[in-house]
C-alpha positions as a Markdown table, in Angstrom:
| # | Residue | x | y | z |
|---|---|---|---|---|
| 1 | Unk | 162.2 | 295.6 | -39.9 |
| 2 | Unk | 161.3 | 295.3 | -36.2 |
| 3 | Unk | 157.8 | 294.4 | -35.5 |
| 4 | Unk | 157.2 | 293.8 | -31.6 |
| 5 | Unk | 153.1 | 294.0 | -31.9 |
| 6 | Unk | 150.9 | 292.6 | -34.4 |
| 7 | Unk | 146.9 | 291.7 | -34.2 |
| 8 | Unk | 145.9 | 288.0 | -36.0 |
| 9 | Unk | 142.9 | 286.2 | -36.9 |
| 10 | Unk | 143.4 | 282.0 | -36.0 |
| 11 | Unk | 141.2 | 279.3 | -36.5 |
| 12 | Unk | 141.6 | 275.7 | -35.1 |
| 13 | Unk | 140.3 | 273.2 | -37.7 |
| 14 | Unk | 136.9 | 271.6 | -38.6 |
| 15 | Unk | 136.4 | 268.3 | -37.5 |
| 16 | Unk | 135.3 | 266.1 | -40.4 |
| 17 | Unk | 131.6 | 265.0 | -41.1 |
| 18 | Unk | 130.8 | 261.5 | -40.5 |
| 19 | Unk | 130.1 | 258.7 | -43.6 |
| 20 | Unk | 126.9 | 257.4 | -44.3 |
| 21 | Unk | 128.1 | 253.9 | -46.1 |
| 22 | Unk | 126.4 | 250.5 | -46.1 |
| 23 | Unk | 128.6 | 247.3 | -47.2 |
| 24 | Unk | 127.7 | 246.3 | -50.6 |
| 25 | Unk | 128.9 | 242.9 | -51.1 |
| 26 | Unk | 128.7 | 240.4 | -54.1 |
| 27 | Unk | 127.1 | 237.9 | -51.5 |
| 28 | Unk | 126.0 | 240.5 | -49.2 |
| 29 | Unk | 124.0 | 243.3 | -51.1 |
| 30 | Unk | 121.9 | 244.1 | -47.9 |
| 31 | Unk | 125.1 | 244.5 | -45.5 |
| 32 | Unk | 125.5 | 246.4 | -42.3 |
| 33 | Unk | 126.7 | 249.7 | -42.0 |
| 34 | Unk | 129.8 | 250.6 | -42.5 |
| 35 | Unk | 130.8 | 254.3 | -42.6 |
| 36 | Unk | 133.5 | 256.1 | -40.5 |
| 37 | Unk | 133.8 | 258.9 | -37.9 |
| 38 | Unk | 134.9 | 262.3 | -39.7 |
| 39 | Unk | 138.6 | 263.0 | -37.9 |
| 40 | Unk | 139.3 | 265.5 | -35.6 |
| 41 | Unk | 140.5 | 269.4 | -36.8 |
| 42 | Unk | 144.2 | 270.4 | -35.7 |
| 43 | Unk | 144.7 | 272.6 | -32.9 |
| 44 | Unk | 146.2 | 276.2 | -33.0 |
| 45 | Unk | 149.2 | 275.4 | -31.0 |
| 46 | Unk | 151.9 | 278.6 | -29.9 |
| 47 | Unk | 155.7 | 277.4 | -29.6 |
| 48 | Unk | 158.6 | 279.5 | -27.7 |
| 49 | Unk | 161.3 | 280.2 | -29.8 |
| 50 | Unk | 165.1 | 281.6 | -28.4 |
| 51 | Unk | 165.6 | 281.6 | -32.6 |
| 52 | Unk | 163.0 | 283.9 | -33.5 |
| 53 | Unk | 163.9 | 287.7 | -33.0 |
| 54 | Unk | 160.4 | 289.2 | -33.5 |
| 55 | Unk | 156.8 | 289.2 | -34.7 |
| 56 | Unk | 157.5 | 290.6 | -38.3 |
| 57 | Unk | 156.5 | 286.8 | -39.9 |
| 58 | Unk | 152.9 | 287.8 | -38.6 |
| 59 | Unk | 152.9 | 291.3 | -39.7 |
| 60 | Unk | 153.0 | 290.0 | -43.5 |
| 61 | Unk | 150.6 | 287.2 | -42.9 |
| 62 | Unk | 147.9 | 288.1 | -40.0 |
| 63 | Unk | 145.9 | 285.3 | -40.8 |
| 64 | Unk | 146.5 | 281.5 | -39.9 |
| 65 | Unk | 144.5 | 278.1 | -39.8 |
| 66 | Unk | 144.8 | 274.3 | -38.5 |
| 67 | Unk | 144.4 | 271.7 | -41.0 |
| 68 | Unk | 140.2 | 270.4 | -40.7 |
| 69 | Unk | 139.9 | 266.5 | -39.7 |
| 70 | Unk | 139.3 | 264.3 | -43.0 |
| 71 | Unk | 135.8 | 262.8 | -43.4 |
| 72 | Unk | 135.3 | 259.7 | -42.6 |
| 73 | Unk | 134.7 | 256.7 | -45.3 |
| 74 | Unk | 133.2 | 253.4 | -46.0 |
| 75 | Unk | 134.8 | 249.9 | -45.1 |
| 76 | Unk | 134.7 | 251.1 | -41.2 |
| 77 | Unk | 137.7 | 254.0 | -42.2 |
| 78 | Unk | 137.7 | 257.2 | -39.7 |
| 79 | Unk | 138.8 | 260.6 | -41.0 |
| 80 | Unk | 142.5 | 261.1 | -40.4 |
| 81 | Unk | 143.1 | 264.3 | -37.7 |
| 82 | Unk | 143.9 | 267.7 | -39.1 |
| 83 | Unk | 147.4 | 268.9 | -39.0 |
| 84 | Unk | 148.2 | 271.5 | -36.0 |
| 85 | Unk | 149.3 | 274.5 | -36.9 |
| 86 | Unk | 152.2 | 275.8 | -35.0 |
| 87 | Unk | 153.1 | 279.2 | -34.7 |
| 88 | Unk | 156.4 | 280.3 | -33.5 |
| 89 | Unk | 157.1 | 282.8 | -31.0 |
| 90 | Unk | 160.1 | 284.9 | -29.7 |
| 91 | Unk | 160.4 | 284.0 | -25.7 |
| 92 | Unk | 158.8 | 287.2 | -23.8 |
| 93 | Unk | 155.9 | 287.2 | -26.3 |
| 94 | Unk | 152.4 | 288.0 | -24.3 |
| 95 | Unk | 149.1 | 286.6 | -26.4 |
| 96 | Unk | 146.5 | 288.9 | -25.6 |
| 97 | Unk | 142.6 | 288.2 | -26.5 |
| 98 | Unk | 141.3 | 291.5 | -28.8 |
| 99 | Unk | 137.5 | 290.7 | -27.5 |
| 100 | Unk | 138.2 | 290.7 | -23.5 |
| 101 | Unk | 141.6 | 292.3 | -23.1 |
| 102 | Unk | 142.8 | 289.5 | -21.2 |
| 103 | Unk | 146.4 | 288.0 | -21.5 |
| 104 | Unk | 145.9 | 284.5 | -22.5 |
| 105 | Unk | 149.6 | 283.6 | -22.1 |
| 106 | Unk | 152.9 | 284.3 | -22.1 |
| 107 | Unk | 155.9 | 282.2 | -23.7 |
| 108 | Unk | 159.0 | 282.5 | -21.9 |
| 109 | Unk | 161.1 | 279.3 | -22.0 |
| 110 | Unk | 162.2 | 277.6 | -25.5 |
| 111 | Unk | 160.2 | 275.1 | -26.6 |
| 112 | Unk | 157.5 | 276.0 | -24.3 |
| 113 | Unk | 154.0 | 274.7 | -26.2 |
| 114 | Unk | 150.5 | 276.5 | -25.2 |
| 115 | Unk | 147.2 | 275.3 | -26.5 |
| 116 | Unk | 145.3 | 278.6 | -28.1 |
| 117 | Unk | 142.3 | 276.9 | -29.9 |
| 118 | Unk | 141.1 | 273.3 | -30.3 |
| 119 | Unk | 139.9 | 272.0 | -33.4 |
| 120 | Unk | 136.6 | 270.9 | -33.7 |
| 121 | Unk | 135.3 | 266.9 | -32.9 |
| 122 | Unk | 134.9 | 265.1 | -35.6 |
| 123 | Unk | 131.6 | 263.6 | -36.5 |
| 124 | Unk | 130.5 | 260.3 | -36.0 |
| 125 | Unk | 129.2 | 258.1 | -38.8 |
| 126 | Unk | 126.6 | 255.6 | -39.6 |
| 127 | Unk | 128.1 | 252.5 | -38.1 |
| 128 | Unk | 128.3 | 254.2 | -34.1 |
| 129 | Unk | 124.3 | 254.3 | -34.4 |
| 130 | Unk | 123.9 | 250.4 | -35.1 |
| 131 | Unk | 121.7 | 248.7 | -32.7 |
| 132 | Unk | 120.0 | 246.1 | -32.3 |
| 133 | Unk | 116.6 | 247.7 | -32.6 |
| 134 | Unk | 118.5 | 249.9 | -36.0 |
| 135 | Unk | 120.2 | 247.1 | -38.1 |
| 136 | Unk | 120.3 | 250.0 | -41.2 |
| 137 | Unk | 120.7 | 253.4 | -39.3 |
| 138 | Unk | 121.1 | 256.3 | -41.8 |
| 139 | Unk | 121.8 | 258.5 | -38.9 |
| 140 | Unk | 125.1 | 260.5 | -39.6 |
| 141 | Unk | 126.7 | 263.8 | -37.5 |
| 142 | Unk | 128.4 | 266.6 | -39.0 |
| 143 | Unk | 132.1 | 267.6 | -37.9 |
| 144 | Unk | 132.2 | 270.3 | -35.2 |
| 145 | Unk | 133.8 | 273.9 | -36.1 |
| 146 | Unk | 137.0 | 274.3 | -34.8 |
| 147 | Unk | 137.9 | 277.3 | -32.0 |
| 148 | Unk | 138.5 | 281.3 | -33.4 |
| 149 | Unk | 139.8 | 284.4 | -32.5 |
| 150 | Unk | 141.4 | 287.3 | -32.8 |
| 151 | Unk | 144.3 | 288.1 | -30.6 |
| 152 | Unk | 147.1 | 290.3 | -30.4 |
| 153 | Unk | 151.0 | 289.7 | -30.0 |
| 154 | Unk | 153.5 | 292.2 | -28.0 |
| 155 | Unk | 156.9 | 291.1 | -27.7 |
| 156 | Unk | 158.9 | 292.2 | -24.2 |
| 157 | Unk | 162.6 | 291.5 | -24.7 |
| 158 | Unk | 164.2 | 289.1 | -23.1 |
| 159 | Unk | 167.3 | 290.3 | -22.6 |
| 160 | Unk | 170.6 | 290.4 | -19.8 |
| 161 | Unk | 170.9 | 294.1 | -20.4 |
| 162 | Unk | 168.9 | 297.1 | -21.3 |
| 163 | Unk | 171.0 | 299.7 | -23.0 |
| 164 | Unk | 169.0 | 303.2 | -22.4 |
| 165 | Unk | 170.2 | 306.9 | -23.3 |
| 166 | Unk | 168.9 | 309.9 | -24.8 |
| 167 | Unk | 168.9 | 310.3 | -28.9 |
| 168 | Unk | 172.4 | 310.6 | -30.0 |
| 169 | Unk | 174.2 | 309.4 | -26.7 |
| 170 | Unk | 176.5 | 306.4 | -28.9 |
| 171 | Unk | 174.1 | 303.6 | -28.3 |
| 172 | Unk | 174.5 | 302.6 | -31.6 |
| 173 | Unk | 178.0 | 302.7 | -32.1 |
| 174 | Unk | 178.8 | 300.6 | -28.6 |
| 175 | Unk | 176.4 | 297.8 | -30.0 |
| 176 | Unk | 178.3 | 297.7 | -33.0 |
| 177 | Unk | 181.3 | 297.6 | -31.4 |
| 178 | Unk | 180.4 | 294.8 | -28.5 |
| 179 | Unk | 178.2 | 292.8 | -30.1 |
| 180 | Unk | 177.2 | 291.1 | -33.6 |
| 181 | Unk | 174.5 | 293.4 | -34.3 |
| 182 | Unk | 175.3 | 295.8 | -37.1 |
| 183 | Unk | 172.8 | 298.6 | -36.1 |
| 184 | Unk | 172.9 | 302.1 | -38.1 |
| 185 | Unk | 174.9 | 304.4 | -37.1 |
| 186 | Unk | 174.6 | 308.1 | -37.1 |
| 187 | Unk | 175.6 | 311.4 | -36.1 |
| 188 | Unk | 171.9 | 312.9 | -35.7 |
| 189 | Unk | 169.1 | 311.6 | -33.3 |
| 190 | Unk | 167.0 | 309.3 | -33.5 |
| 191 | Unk | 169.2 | 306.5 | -35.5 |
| 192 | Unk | 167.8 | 303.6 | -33.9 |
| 193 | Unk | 163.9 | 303.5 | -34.5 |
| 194 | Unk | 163.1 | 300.1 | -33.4 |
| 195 | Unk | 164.8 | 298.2 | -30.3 |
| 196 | Unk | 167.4 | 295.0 | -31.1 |
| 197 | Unk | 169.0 | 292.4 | -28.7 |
| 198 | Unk | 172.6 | 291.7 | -29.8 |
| 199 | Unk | 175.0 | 289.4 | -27.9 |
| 200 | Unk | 178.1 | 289.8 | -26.5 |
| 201 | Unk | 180.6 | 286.4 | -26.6 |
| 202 | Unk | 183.6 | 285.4 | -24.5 |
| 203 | Unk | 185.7 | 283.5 | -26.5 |
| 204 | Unk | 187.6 | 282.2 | -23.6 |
| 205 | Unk | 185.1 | 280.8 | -21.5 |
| 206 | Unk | 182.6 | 280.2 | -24.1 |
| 207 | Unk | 179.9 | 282.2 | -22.7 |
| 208 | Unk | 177.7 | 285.2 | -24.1 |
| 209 | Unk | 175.1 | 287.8 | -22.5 |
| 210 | Unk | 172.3 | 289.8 | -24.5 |
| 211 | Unk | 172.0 | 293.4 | -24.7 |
| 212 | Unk | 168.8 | 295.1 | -25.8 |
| 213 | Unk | 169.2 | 298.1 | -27.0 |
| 214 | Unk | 166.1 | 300.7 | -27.0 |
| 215 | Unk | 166.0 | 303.6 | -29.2 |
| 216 | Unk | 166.0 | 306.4 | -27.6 |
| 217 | Unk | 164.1 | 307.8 | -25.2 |
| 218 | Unk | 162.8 | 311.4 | -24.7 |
| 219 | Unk | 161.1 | 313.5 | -21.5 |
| 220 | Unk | 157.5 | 312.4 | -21.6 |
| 221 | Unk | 158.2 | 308.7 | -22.3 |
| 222 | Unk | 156.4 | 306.9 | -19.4 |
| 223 | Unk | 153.2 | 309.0 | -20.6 |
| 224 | Unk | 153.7 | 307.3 | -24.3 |
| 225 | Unk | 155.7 | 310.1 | -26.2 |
| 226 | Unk | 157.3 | 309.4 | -28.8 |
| 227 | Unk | 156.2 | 305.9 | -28.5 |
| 228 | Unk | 157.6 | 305.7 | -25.2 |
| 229 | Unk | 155.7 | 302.6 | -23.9 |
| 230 | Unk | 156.9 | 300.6 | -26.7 |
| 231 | Unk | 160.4 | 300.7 | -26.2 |
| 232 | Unk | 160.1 | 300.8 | -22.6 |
| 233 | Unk | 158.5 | 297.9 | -22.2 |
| 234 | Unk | 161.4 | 296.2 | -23.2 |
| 235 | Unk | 163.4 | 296.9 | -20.9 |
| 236 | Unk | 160.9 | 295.4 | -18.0 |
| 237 | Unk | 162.6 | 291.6 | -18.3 |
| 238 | Unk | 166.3 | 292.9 | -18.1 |
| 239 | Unk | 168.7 | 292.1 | -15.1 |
| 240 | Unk | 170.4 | 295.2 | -15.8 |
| 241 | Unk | 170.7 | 298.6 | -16.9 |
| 242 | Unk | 173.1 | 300.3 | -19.0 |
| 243 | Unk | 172.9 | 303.9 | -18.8 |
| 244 | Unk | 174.3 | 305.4 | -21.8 |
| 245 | Unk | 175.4 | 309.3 | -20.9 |
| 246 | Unk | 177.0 | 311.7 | -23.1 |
| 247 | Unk | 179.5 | 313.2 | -21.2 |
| 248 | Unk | 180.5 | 315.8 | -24.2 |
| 249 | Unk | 177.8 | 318.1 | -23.0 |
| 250 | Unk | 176.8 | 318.5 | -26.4 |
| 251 | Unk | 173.5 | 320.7 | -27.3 |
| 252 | Unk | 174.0 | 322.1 | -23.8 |
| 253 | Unk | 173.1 | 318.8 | -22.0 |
| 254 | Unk | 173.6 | 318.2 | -18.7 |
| 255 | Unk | 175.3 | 314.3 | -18.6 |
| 256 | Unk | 173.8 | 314.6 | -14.6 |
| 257 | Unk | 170.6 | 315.8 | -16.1 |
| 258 | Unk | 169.8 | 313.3 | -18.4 |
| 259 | Unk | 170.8 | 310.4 | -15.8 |
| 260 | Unk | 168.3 | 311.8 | -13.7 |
| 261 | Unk | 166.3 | 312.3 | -16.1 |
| 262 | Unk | 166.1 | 308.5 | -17.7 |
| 263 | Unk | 165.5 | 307.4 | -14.1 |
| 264 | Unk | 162.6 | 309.6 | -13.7 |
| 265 | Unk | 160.9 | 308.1 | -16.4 |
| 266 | Unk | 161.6 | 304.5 | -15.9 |
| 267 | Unk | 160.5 | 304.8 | -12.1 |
| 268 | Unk | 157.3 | 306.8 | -13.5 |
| 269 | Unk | 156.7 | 303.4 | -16.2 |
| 270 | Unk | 157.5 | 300.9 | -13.6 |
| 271 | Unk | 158.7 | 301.7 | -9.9 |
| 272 | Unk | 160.7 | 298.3 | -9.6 |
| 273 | Unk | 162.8 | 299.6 | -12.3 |
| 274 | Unk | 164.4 | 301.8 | -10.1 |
| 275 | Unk | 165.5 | 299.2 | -7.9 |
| 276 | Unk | 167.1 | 297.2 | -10.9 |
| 277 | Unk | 171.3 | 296.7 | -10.6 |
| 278 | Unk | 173.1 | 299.5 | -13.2 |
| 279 | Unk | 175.8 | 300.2 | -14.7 |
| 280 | Unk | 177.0 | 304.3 | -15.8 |
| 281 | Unk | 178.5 | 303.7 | -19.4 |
| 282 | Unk | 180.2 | 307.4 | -19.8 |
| 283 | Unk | 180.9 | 307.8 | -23.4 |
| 284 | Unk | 182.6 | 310.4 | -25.4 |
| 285 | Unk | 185.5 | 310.8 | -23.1 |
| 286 | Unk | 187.5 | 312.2 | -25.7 |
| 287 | Unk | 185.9 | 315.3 | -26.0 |
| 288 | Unk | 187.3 | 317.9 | -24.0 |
| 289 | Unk | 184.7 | 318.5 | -21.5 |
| 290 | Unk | 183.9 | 315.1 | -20.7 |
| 291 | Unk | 186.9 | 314.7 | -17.9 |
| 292 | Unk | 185.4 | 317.3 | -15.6 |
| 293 | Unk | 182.3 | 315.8 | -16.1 |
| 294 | Unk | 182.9 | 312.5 | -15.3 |
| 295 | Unk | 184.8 | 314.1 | -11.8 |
| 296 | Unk | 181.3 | 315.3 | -11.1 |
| 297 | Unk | 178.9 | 312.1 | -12.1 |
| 298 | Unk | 181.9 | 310.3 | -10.1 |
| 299 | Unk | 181.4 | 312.7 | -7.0 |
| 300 | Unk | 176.8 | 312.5 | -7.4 |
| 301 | Unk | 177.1 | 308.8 | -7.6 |
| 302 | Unk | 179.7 | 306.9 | -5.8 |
| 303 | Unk | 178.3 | 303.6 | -5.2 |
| 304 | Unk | 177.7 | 303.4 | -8.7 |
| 305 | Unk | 180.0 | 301.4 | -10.9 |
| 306 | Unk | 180.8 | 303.9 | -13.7 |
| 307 | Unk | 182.7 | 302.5 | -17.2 |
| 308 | Unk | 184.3 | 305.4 | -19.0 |
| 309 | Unk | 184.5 | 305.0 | -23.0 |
| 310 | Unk | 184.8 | 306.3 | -26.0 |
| 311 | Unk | 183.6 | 304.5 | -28.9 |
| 312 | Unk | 185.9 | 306.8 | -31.2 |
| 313 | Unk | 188.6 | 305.1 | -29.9 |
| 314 | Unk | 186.9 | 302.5 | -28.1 |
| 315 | Unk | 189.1 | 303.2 | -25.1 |
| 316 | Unk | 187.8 | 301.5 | -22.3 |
| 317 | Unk | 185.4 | 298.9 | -24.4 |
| 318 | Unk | 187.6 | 295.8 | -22.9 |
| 319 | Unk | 186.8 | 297.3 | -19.2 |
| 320 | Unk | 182.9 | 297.9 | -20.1 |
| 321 | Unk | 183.0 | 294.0 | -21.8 |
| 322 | Unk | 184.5 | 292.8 | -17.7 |
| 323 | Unk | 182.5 | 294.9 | -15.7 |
| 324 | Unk | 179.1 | 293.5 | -17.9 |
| 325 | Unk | 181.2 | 289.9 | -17.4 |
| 326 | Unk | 180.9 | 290.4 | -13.6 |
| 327 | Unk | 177.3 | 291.7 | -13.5 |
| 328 | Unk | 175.7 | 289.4 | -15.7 |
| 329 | Unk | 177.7 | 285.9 | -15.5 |
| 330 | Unk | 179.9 | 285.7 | -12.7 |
| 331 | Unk | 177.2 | 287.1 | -10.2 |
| 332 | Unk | 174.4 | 284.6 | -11.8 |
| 333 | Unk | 177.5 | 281.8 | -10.9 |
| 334 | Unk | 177.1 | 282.8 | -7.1 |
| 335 | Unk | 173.7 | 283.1 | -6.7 |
């Protein structure tokens, strides 16, 4: 399971009361005061992750709490500080407040640490009110409540590539074939339902890019159909896109059509997107059909760099893996 959004409740922890305590010794049965300041509560404390793939931890468990501060004791002891409670984030995770709206934050380098809620002061105890006018003050505060809210998660990939096609275009069967994931594959529509970043390695150089890989999309998506904002938002953080076409022709598509198409309705979600650098990935070249059109998508679109494939007989997969080695590595080298 996927999960890219979820809503939670946190709560930073309670400081701890003060101590109302008086020394009580065998010589001494009238002794000062003597009691401690209540500790402070843990914070609520969000940690980038590049380990964590998604938000499906805090699907299962929506709610979360910092350790409260310790009271404080006799024989001058302060409460020990509440325990922060660290949540763990995938990098491109926005923290949105459910009250306001507002983004609160955004975690996009590893390790990267934010603040959400502070825990509460602790409160002080009977010996900070001794004076010289108060010898015996019985003057104690309580521990103050620690920060809450509700917010809510959403996960952008953070990804090299975006792989993005129509239902049924192989986008499933190239990511199994260039990269660790495993994804299901079918022949039938709709076989990826939730987007996945897998990775592509190098052996020789000992290098590796990312390739997100969003289900597919249909006409309507950059007005939310078919949950189209959801997996197009993950595309947003990508260097580049992969533009998976079917270039059977099957169901009496158009391989030109549905590249226009898919650009239409990226620029209509986001107009920088149609500025991003792209590569054609042509698939199903051995089909019939598919060499007269890849003549034509060849002839519409010349300064594009095209990569015909077939992941039947993954001809042209070691061409695809170079010309992603170019875009994404070697042109990151040079800049």
């Amino acid at each position: 399971m996927f999960v890219d959004e979820v809503t939670v409740k946190l709560k930073a922890g309670d400081g701890g009361n003060g101590c109302l305590s008086f020394r009580r010794e065998k010589y001494e049965p009238m002794g000062g005061p003597n009691g401690g300041n209540g500790g402070r509560g843990g914070n609520v404390v969000l940690v980038g992750d590049e380990n964590t793939a998604d938000l499906v931890d805090y699907k299962f468990m929506p709610h979360a709490k910092a350790q409260n501060g310790e009271p404080g004791r006799g024989s001058d002891q302060h409460g020990a500080w509440g325990d922060d409670k660290r949540l763990r984030l995938p990098l491109g995770t926005q923290v949105f407040d459910v009250v306001s709206g507002l983004m609160v934050c955004e975690l996009l380098e590893h390790e990267q640490e934010v603040t959400l809620l502070n825990g509460g002061r602790g409160g002080l105890g009977n010996l900070v009110f001794k004076s010289s006018v108060n010898q015996a003050p019985r003057k104690i505060t309580p521990g103050k409540p620690g920060e809450e809210g509700e917010y809510r998660f959403v996960l952008k990939t953070i990804a090299d590539c975006g792989l993005v096609g129509f239902p049924n275009a192989g986008k499933s069967s190239i990511m199994g074939i260039m990269t660790k994931n495993q994804p299901k594959v079918g022949h039938y529509a709709f076989t990826t339902i939730n987007p996945s970043v897998g990775v592509v390695l190098y052996p020789d150089t000992y290098e590796r890019l990312t390739i997100a890989d969003i289900p597919g999309l249909i006409e309507g998506a950059h007005e939310n159909r078919g949950l189209g904002h959801r997996f197009l938002r993950h595309v947003e953080r990508c260097r580049i896109l992969l533009f998976m076409l079917d270039m059977s022709g099957e169901e009496g598509r158009d391989p030109l059509d549905d590249y226009a198409q898919l650009c239409h309705e990226l620029e209509l979600y986001e107009e920088e997107l149609a500025e991003r650098d792209r590569i054609l990935i042509a698939n199903k070249m051995d089909e019939e059909t598919s060499a007269e059109n890849l003549k034509r998508l060849r002839a519409a679109y010349p300064d594009l760099k095209i990569c015909p494939i077939s992941c039947l007989s993954e001809e042209g997969i070691p061409e695809l893996r170079e010309a992603l080695y170019d875009a994404v590595i070697r042109s990151a080298a040079t800049e």
